[in-house]
N, C-alpha and C positions, 0 to 999 in steps of 0.2 A: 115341350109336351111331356108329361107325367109319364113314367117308364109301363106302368101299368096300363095303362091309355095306349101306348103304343103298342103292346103287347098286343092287348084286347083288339086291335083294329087289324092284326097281323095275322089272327086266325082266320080273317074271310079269306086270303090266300090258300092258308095252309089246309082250307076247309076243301077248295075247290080243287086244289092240286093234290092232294094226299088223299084225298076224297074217289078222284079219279082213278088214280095207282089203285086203291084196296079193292074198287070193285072190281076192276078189272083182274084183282087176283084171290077175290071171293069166285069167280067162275072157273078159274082155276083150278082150287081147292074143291068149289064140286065137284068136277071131273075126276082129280086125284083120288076124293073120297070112294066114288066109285072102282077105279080102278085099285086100287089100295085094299077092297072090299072083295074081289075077285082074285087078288096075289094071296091074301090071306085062304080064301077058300081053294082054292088050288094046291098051295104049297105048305098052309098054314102056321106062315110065318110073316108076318106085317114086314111091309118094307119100310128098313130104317128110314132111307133117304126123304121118301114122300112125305113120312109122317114128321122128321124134322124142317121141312120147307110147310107143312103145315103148322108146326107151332110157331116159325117166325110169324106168317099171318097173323097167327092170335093174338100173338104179344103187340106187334104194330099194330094191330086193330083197337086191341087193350090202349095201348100209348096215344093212340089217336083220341080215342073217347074221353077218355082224361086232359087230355088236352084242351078239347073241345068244350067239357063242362065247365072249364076252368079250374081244375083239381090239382091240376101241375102246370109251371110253364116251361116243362121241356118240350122242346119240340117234336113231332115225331120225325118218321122215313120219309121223305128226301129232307128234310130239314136241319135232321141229325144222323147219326151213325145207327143204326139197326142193333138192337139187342136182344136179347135171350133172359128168357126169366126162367124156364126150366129147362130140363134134359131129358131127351128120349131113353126112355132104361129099355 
């Protein structure tokens, strides 16, 4: 089978199992929004920590959809190792 063919048939996995992980850490990420939004108003000072476990989200969500539309065939979180495209300043 054609490498590309195989690929293509490998994302209905990676669609359902990585699929599953992001939403479950889209609700997450609400809640941290929230509370992240109340550290700020209180001490007014964003918390590092949150806001960088929020931009892993992004970025695997980014990696995901690229994947997905067939843009890239890296694979994303659990399939591959988790990256980072920016930094929290």
């Amino acid at each position: 089978m054609n490498k590309e063919v195989e690929e293509g048939w490998f994302r209905i996995p990676v669609f359902i199992v990585t699929g599953i992980i992001l939403c479950v850490f889209a609700h997450l990420v609400g809640v941290l929004i929230i509370v992240n939004f109340f550290i700020v108003l209180f001490t007014a000072k964003r918390d590092k920590g949150i806001a960088e476990f929020c931009e892993y989200f992004n970025t695997e969500s980014y990696r995901f959809y690229k994947y997905m539309t067939f843009m890239i065939n890296e694979r994303p979180f659990p399939f591959s190792s988790m990256q980072r495209i920016g930094k929290f300043k």
